[in-house]
C-alpha positions in Angstrom: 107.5 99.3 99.5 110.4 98.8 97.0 109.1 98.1 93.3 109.2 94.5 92.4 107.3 92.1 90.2 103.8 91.8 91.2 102.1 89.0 93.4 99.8 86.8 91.2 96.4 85.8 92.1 95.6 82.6 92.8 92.9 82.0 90.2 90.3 84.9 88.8 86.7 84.5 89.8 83.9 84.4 87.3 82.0 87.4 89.1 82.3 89.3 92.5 81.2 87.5 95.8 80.1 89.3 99.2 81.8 87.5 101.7 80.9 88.0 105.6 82.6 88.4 108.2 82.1 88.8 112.1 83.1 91.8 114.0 86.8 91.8 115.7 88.3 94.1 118.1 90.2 96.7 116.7 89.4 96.5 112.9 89.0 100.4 113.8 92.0 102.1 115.3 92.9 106.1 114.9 93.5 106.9 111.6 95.9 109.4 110.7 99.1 108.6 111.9 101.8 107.5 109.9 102.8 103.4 110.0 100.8 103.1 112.8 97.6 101.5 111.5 96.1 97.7 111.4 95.6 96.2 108.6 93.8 92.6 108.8 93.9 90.7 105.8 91.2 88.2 105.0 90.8 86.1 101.4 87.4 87.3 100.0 87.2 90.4 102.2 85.8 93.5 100.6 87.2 96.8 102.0 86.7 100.5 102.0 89.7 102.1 101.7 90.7 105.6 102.2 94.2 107.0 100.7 95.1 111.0 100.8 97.5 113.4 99.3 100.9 114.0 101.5 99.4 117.5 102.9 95.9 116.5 103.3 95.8 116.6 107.3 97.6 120.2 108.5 100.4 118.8 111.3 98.5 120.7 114.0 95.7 118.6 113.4 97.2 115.6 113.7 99.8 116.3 116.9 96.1 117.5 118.3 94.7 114.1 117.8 97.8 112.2 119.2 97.3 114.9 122.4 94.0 113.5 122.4 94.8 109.8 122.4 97.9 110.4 125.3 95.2 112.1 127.6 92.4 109.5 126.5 95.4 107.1 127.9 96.6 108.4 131.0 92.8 108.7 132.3 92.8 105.0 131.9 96.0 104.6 133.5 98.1 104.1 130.8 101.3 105.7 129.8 101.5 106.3 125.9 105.5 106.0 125.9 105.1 103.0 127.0 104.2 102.1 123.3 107.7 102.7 122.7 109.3 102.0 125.7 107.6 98.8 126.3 105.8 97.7 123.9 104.4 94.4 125.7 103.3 96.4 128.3 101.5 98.7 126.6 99.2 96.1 124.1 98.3 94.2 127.4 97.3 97.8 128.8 95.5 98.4 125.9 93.7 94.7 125.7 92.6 94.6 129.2 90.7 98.3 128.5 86.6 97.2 128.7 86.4 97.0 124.3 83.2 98.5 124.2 84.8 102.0 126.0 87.9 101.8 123.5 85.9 100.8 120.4 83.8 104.3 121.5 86.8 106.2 121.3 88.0 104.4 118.0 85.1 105.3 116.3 85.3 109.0 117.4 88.8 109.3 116.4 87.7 107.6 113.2 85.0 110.0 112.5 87.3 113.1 113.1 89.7 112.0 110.6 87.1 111.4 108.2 85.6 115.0 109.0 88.9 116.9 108.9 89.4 115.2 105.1 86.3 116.7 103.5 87.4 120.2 105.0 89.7 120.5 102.0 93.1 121.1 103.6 96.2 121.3 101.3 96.6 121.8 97.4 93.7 119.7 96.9 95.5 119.1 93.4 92.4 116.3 92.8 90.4 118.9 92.5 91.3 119.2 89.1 89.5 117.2 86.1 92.9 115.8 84.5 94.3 114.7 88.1 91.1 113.1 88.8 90.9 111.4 85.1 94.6 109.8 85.9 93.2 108.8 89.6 90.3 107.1 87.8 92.1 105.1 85.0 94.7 103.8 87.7 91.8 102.6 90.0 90.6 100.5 87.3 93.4 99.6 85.9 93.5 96.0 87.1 89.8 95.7 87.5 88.7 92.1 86.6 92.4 90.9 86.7 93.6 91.4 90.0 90.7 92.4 92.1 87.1 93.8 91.9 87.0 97.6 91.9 83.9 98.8 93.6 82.1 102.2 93.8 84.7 105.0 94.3 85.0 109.0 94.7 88.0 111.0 93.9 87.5 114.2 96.1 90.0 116.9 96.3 92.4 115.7 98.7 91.7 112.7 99.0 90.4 108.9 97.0 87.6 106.4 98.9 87.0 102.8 97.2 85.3 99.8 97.9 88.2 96.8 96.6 87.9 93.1 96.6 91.2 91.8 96.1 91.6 87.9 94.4 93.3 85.6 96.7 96.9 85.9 95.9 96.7 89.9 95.2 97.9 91.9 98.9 95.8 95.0 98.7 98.5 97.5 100.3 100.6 96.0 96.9 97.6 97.1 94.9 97.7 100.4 96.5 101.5 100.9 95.8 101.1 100.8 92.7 97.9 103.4 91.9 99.8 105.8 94.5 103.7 105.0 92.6 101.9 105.9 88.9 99.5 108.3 89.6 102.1 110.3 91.3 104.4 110.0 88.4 102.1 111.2 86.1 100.7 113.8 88.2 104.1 115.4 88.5 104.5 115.3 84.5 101.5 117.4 84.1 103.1 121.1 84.4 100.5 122.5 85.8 99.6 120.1 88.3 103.6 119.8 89.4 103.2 123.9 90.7 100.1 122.6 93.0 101.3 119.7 94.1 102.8 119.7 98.0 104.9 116.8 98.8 106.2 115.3 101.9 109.5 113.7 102.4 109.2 113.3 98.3 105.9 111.9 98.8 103.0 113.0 96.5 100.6 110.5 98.7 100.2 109.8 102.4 102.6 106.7 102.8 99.6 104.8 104.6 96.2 104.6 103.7 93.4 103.7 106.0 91.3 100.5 105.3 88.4 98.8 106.7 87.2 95.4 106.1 83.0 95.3 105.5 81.3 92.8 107.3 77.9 92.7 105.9 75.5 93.3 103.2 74.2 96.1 105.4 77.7 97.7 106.0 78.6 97.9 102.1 74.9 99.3 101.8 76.6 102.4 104.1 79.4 102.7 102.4 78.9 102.9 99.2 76.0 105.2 100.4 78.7 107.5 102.0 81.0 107.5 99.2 77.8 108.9 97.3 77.3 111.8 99.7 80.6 112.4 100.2 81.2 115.3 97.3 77.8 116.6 98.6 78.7 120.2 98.9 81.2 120.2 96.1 80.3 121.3 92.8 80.0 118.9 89.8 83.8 119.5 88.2 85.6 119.0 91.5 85.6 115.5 92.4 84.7 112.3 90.1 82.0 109.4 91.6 81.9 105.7 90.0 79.3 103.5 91.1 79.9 99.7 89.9 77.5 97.9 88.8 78.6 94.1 90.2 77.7 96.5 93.5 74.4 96.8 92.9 73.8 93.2 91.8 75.2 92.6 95.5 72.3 94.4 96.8 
């Protein structure tokens, strides 16, 4: 996304407001691939959003997982270069599969990508107090002007929050912009620069992963796995923020 001036939100709310939403097909699909994610866009929506540094996921991993998807394919008699080669063909393929069988495989791949961040793969330059502080201050940056910045842990590899843009603000815009200044300042501090491994001049994962919550009880989960998610890190290697317009939610 080139830089340009920001979108402008319709109007600021007062306070935060849980909005609910009904379940859709294919709010999950495998995470982990480059440009080749959904992302549904509601006014009101709260997600949980996941974005990673550029050498978070080893490319063994993720050329595993896309062997994975072509075999989980072909045994249901579809052909993944179709996706490419004929792209029509392949979303009605992939439409008429029985959702509750491909939502089961969605939520496996999900759950592997989600697993294979926490094993610490990469630099893991987060893992540092001063990368984490400039995380932190970016993240909240806009809070109360552009959206509503929920609960959020900065682990080494990798950043989960819970975001409620305004109407008017796009969240992948939001997102630019923490990724575009964190990794300028990251690469100023000198010690950091010698840690940091970049990918096609990328200190962050192009695409981030993001999940609209449905319900009361879903944002209960999250915010309840973004608490146990530095678990078996110690106390200096990741940074947790719990908001407080959370917990007047629930």
């Amino acid at each position: 996304m080139p830089h340009q001036p920001l979108s402008q939100p319709v109007q600021i709310p007062e306070r935060p407001v849980f909005t609910a939403y009904e379940e859709k097909e294919d709010f999950w699909l495998i995470p982990g691939y480059e440009r080749n994610l959904p992302h549904w866009r509601l006014i009101g929506a709260t997600y949980f959003v996941t974005f990673r540094l550029a050498d978070s996921l080893p490319s063994k991993v993720i050329l595993r997982w896309k062997q994975d998807e072509s075999q989980w394919l072909f045994q249901h008699g579809i052909d993944i270069h179709w996706q490419n080669r004929d792209p029509e063909r392949f979303r009605q393929a992939v439409s008429g599969l029985d959702p509750s069988v491909r939502a089961a495989f969605q939520r496996e791949m999900a759950r592997q990508f989600f697993l294979e961040l926490d094993q610490c793969h990469g630099c893991c330059a987060l893992r540092q107090q001063e990368a984490q502080a400039q995380v932190a201050d970016s993240l909240r940056f806009f809070h109360g002007r552009r959206l509503w910045v929920g609960d959020f842990v900065i682990m080494p590899n990798h950043v989960h929050v819970i975001a409620q843009p305004f109407a008017g603000v796009q969240l992948e815009e939001w997102l630019y912009s923490v990724k575009r200044f964190t990794a300028a300042r990251l690469m100023q501090e000198g010690n950091l620069e010698e840690r940091l491994v970049t990918r096609a001049g990328n200190v962050w994962q192009p695409e981030s992963f993001d999940r609209v919550i449905r319900d009361l009880g879903e944002l209960r989960r999250t915010r309840d796995y973004i608490a146990k998610n530095p678990r078996h890190l110690h106390e200096d290697e990741f940074q947790l923020h719990q908001a407080e317009w959370i917990d007047a939610l629930l």
